[in-house]
C-alpha positions, 0 to 999 in steps of 0.5 A: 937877397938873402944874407949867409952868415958864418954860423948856423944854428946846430953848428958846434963851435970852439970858443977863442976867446975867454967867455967866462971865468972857470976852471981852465981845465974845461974846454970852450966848446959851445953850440950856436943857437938860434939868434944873431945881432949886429953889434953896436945896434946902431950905426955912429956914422956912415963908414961905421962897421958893425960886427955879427954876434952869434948866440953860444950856449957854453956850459949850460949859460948863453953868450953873444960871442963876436963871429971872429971869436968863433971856430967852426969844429962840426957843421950841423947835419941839418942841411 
């Protein structure tokens, strides 16, 4: 069974959360780029529930942005 995330790579996402300290003016708009990680990595105990960080470039610098923290502006055109 495959898994479907939110976000795929191409995906043109605006940033709700503040990222990066910078001049207010520019927008938090960011590409998702190949890569995705369960945060915390491991498990504390069973009912523990891990969150799924996508990988942003905003303004030339990646980030692992927690999906929640992600709005999708334009879906990629690749399939």
């Amino acid at each position: 069974m495959s898994k479907r995330y939110k976000f795929k790579p191409g995906d043109l996402v605006k940033v709700l959360d503040t990222v990066v300290d910078r001049v207010p003016k520019l927008p938090d708009v960011g590409l998702v780029v190949r890569g995705i990680m369960k945060w915390p990595a491991v498990k504390a105990h069973s009912k523990g529930a891990r969150q799924t960080m996508y990988r942003v470039l905003v303004s030339g610098e990646r980030h692992w942005i927690n999906g929640s923290n992600l709005k999708i502006l334009r879906k990629s055109e690749d399939g």
